[in-house]
C-alpha positions as CSV (number, residue, x, y, z in Angstrom):
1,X,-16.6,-38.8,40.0
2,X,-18.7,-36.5,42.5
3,X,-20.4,-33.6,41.6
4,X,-17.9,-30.5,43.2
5,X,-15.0,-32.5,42.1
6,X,-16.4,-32.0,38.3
7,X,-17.5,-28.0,38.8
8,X,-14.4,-27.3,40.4
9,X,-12.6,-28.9,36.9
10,X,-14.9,-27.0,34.7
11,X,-13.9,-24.1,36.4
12,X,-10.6,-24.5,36.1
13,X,-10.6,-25.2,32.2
14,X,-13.1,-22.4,31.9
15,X,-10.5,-20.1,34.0
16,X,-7.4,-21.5,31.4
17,X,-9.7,-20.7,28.8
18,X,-10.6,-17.3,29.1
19,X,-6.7,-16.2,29.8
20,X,-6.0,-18.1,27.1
21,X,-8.3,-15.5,24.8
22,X,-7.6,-12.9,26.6
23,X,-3.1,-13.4,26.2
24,X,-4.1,-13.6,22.5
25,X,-5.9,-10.9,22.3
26,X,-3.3,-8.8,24.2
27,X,-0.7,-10.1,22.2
28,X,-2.0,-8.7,18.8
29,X,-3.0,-5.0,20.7
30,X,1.0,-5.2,21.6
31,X,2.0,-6.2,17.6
32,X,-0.4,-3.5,16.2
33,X,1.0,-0.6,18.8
34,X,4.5,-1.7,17.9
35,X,4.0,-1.8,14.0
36,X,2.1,2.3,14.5
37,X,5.0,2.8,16.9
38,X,7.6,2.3,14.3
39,X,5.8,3.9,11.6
40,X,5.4,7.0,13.8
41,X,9.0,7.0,14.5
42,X,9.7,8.9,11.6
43,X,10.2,5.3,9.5
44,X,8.3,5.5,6.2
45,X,5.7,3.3,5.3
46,X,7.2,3.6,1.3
47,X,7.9,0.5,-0.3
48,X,8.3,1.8,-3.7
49,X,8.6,5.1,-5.7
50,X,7.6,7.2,-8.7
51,X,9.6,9.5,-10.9
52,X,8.2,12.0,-13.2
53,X,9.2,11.7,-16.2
54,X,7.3,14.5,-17.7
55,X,5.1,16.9,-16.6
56,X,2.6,19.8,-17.5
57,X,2.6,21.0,-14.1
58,X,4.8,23.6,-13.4
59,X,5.6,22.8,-9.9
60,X,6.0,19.4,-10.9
61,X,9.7,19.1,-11.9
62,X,11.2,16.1,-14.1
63,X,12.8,13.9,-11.9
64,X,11.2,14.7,-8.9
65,X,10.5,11.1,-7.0
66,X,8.0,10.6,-4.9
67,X,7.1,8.0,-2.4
68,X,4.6,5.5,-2.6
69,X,2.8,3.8,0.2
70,X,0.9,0.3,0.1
71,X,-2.0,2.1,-1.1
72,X,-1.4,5.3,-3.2
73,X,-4.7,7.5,-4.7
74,X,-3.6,9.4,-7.4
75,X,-5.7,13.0,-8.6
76,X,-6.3,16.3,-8.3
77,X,-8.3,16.7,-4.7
78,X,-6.1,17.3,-1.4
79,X,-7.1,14.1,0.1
80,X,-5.2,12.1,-2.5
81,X,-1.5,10.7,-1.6
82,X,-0.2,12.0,-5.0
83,X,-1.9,15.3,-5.8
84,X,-1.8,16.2,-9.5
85,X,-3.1,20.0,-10.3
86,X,-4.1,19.1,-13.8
87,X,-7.3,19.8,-15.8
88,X,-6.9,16.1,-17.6
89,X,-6.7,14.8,-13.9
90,X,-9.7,13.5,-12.2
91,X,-10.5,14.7,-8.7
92,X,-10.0,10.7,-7.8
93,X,-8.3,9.3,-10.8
94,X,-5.8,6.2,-10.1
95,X,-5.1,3.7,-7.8
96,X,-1.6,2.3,-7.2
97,X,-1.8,-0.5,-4.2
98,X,1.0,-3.3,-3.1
99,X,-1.4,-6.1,-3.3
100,X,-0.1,-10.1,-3.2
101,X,3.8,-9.3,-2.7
102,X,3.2,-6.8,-6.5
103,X,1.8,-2.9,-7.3
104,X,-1.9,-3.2,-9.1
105,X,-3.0,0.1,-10.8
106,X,-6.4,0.4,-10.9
107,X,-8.2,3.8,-13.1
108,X,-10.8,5.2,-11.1
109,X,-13.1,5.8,-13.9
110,X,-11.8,8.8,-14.6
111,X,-12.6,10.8,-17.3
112,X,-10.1,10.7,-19.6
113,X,-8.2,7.5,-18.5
114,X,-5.3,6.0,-17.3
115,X,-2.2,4.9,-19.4
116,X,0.3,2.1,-18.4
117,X,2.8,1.8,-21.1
118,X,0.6,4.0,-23.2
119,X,-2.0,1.4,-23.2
120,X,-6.0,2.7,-21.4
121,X,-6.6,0.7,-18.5
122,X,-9.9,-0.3,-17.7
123,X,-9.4,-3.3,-14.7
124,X,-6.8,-3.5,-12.4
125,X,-3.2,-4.2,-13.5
126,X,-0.3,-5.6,-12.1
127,X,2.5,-3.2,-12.6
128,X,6.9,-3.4,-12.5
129,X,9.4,-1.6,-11.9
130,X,10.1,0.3,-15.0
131,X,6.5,0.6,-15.7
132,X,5.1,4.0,-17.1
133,X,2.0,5.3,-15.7
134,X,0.4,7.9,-17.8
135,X,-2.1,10.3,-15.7
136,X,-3.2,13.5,-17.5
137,X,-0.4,15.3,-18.2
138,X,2.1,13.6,-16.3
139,X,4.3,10.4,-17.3
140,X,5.5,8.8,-14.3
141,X,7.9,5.8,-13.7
142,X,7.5,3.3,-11.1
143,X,10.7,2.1,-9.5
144,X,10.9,-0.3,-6.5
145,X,12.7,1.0,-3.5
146,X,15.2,-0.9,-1.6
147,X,12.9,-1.5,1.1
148,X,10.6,-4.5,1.4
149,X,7.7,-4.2,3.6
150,X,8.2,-6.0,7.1
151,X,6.2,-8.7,7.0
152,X,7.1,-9.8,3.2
153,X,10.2,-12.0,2.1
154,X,12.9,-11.0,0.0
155,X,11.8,-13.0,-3.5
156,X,15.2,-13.6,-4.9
157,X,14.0,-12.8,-8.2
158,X,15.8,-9.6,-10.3
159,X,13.5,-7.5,-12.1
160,X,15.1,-7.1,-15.7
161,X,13.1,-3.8,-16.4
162,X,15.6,-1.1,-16.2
């Protein structure tokens, strides 16, 4: 084989290559921009909720539910998904994430602890649906929604906590 004959295939291969990188990379831009897309649409990113089941928070109502998203902080500061204006609630006091297809709950060493079926947490938890989560003052029940999230499988397995 002569010499221009071999550059000109290592070109080509070398040419294949690159667009080869560069469709893939293209191709996940294009996923990610459709998955924000959606979740701009006005679709919720909840794949689960909380009721209150009792509260010292007056504008806190029994029954109120509330949405949860993959990864909901739980405390008193503004910058927590579920704000709790209670002086037994740490600034940054729980964590309640959809990790491995089920919700962990994780205290953030707050100061007076984190309850999941009256019990103190002190590592992360898995939690189910009919769970109660104890912040503070406020008793909260964690219920699944009917929604799974996209890229997870329906399980086929019934929770029996009511």
């Amino acid at each position: 084989m002569n010499l221009p004959l071999l550059l000109i295939i290592i070109r080509f291969v070398s040419a294949a290559a690159l667009l080869s990188f560069l469709g893939i990379i293209f191709w996940y831009l294009h996923r990610d921009l459709r998955s924000s897309r959606l979740l701009s649409d006005g679709e919720s990113a909840a794949i689960g909720m909380i009721r209150i089941l009792t509260s010292s928070i007056p504008d806190l109502a029994m029954d109120t539910v509330l949405d949860l998203s993959p990864i909901t902080s739980i405390g008193r500061n503004d910058r927590n998904t579920i704000v709790l204006d209670d002086n037994y609630v740490s600034g940054e006091h729980a964590l309640l994430s959809w990790r491995e297809s089920q919700w962990w709950l994780e205290d953030l060493n707050s100061r007076n602890g984190t309850l999941l079926n009256d019990v103190a947490i002190s590592d992360p938890v898995v939690v189910s649906a009919g769970d109660i989560i104890t912040v503070g003052g406020v008793r909260m029940k964690l219920e699944q929604s009917g929604r799974q999230p996209a890229d997870e499988p329906l399980s086929g397995i019934r929770d029996s906590n009511p």
